[in-house]
VOGU-3710 file (C-alpha; in Angstrom, 3 decimals, decimal comma):
1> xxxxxxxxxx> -16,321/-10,837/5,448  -13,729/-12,602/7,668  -12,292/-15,263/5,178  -12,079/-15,511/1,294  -13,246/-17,907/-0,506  -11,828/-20,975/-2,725  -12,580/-18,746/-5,856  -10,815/-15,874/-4,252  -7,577/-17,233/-3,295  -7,148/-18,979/-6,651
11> xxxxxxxxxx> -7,821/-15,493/-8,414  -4,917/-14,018/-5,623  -2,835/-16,798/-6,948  -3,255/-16,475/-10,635  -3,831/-12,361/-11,113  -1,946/-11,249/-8,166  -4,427/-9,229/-6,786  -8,029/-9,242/-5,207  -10,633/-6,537/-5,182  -13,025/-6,535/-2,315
21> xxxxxxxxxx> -16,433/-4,370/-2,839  -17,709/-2,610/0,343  -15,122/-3,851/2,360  -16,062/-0,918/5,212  -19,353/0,364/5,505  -20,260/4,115/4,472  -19,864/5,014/8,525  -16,290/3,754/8,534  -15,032/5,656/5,394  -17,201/8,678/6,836
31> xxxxxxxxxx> -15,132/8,599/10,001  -11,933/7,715/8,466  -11,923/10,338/5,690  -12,944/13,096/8,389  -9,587/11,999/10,576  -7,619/11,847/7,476  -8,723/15,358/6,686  -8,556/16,832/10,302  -5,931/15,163/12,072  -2,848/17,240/12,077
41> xxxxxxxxxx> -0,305/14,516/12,605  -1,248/13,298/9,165  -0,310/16,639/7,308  3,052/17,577/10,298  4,037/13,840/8,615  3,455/14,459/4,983  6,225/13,301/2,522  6,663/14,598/-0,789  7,797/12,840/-3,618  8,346/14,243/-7,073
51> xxxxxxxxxx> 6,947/12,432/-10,560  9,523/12,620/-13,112  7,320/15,503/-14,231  7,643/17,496/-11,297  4,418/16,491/-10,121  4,532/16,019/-6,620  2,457/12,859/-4,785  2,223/13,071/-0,770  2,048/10,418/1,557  1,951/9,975/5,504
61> xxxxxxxxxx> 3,776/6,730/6,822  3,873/5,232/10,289  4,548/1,785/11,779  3,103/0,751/14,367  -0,493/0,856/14,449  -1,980/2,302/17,542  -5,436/2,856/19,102  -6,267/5,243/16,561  -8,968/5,009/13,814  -6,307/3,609/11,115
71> xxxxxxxxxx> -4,847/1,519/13,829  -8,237/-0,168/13,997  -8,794/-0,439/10,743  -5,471/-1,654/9,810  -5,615/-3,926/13,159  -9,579/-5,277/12,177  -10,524/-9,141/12,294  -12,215/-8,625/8,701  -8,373/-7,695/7,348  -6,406/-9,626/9,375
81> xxxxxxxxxx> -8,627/-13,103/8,474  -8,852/-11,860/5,015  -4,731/-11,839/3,848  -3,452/-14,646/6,559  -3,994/-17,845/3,784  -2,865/-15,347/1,441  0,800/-14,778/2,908  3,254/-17,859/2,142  3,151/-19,197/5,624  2,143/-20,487/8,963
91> xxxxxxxxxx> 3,311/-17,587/11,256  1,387/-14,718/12,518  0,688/-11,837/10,699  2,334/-8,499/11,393  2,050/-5,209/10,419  4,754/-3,843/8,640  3,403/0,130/7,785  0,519/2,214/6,804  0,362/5,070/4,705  -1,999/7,582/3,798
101> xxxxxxxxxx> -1,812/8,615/0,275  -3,057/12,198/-0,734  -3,873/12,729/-4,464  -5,371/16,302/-4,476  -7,066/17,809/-7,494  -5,211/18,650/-10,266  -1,740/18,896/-8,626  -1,342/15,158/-7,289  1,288/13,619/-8,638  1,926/10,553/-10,627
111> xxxxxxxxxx> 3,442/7,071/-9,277  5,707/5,118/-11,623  5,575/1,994/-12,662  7,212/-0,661/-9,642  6,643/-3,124/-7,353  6,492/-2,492/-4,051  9,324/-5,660/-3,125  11,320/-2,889/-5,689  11,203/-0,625/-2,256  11,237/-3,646/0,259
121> xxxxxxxxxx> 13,871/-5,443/-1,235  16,498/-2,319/0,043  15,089/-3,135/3,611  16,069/-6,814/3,151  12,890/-9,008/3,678  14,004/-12,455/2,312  10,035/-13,259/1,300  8,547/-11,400/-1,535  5,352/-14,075/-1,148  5,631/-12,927/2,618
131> xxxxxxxxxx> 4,394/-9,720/1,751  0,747/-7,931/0,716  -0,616/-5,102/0,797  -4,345/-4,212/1,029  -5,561/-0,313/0,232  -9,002/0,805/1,053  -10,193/3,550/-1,150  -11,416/6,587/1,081  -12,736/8,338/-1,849  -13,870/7,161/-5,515
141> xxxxxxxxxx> -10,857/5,653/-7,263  -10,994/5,856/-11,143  -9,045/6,504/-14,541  -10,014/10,260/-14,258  -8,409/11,318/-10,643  -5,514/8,522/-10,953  -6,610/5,251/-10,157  -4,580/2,530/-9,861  -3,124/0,396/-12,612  -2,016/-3,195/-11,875
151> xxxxxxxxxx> -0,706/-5,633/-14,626  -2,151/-8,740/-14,311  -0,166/-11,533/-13,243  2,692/-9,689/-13,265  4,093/-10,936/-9,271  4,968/-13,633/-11,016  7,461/-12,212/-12,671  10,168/-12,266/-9,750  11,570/-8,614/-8,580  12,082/-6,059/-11,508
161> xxxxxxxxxx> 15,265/-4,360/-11,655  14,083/-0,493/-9,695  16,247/2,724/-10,078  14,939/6,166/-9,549  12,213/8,030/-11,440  12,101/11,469/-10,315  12,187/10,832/-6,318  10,508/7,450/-6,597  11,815/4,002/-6,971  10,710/2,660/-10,487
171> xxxxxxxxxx> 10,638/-0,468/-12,289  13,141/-1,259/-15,797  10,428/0,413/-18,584  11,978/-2,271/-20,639  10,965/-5,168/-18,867  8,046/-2,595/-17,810  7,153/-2,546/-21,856  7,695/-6,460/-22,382  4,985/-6,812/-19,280  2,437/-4,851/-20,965
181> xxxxxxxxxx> 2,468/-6,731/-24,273  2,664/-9,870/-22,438  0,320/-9,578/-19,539  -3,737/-7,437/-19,008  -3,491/-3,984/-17,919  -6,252/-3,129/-15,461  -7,508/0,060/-14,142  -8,599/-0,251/-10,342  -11,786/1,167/-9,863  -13,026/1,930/-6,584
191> xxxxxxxxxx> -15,770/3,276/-4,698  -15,273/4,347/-0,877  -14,957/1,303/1,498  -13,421/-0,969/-1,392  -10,215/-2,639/-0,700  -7,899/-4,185/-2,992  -5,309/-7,011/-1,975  -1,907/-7,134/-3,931  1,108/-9,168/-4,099  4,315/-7,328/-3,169
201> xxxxxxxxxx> 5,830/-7,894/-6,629  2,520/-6,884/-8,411  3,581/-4,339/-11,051  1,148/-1,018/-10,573  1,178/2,949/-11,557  -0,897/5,475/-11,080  -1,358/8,476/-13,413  -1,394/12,514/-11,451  -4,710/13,131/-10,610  -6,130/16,009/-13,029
211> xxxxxxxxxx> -9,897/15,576/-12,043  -11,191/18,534/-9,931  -12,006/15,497/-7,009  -9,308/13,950/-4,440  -8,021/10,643/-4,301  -7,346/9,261/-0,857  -7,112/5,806/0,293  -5,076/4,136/2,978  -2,726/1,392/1,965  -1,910/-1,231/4,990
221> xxxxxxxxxx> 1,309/-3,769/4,417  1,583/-7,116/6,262  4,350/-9,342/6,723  4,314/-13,055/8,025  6,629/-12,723/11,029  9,003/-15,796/9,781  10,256/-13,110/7,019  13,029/-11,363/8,589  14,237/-7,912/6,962  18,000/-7,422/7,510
231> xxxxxxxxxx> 18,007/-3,610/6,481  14,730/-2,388/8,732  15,002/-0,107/11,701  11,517/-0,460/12,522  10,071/-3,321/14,764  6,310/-3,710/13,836  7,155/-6,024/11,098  8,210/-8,853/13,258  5,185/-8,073/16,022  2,315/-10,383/15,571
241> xxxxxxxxxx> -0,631/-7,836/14,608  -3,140/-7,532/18,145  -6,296/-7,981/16,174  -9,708/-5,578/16,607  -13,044/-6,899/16,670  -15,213/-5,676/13,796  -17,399/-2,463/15,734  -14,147/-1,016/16,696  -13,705/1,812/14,006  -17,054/2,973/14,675
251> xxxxxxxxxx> -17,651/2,135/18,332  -14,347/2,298/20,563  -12,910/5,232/22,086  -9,858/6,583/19,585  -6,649/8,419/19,716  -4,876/11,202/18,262  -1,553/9,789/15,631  0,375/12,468/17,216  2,310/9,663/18,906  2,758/7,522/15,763
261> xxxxxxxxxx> 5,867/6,637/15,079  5,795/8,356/11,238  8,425/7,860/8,558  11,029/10,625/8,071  12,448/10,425/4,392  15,937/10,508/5,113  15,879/6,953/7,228  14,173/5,351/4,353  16,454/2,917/2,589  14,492/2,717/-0,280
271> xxxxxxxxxx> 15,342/6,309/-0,945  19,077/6,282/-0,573  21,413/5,183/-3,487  23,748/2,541/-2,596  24,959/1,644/-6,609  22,434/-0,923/-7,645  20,249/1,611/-8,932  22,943/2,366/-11,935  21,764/-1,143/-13,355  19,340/0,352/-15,351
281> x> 19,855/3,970/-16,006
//
């Protein structure tokens, strides 16, 4: 699948969010669980961010994607086709991170409700329709190990007020509240190799994971290189993404992400208070 269809990008539009079934084959998600489990740059990398429980949810996060299995992936022609008439303009697409989130059995933690322009908003992008994010499920998503929750239609909304919840950034449980009797609340299932699209201001949770079975997936964010970010250290977001042909997970020669240019959590602005987050506590 290289482009969506008609249907599709009317259900983006409307819902604020698009699931794609089989997305990568069996082979892919075989090869890049195995580097997800192996590769020691992922777990060196690993950030840990309490739940206002305590809980604690890990994720790896790097930049610029490389010539490594998630590089191709994140880099393929199927992905890259896929979100370009999704993204509120005519420039190239860029890559602005990747992350590889790690919901173990019964200890992963919880993620609050928020939108991810809540985060992206402290780095400055001007664009909230500039920005989408598409996570392919390495293992079986559902409401027993954590799945995703989105509430439809909720990007329309405009940017939530965000203040901290635990360690993360989370959304006004007000407004949060007011969404939920307003608007459908939809558990994401997903099998390996499904992929679901979202708007940046898409409201979504995730509940700790208390199923005896992981929950991996790998959640790629693209920008549209007209939206500048005033607040970003980091360069990939304004770099035109060099796309991969579609055998290249499965067929080219790959590296190591020892060289990847990983998120520490002390240079994320997302995670530093600067007074706004007072609005709402």
């Amino acid at each position: 699948m290289n482009t969506l269809s008609n249907n599709q990008l009317k259900a983006f539009e409307k819902n604020g969010y698009l699931i794609i079934k089989n997305l990568f084959s069996k082979q892919e998600i075989v090869k890049l669980y195995g580097v997800a489990l192996q590769d020691d740059a992922m777990k060196k990398n690993a950030l840990d961010l309490n739940d206002q429980s305590g809980k604690k949810t890990k994720l790896s996060l790097w930049f610029t994607p490389g010539n490594d299995v998630f590089g191709y992936m994140t880099r393929s022609k199927r992905i890259v086709e896929a979100i370009a008439p999704l993204l509120d303009s005519d420039s190239p697409v860029c890559h602005f991170h990747s992350k590889l989130m790690q919901k173990e059995p019964r200890v992963g933690g919880a993620w609050e409700w928020h939108q991810d322009y809540g985060y992206w908003y402290k780095n400055q992008f001007m664009f909230p329709d500039q920005l989408i994010s598409v996570m392919v499920a390495l293992t079986e998503a559902n409401q027993a190990n954590g799945c995703l929750q989105v509430i439809e239609g909720s990007h329309k909304l405009g940017r939530v007020n965000h203040g901290f919840a635990g360690e993360q950034v989370g959304a006004d449980m007000v407004f949060v509240n007011h969404a939920l009797k307003t608007m459908k609340l939809i558990y994401v299932d997903l099998q390996p190799g499904d992929a679901l699209i979202f708007h940046s201001n898409l409201l979504h949770r995730s509940e700790a994971n208390l199923s005896d079975k992981p929950r991996w997936s790998i959640i790629s964010c693209y920008n549209s290189q007209s939206n500048l970010a005033y607040n970003e250290t980091s360069t990939a977001y304004k770099i035109p993404v060099s796309v991969v042909p579609e055998e290249a997970i499965l067929n080219w020669e790959a590296e190591s992400l020892s060289n990847a240019d990983f998120l520490k959590k002390e240079n994320d602005p997302a995670l530093k208070e600067t007074g706004w987050e007072n609005e709402i506590k």
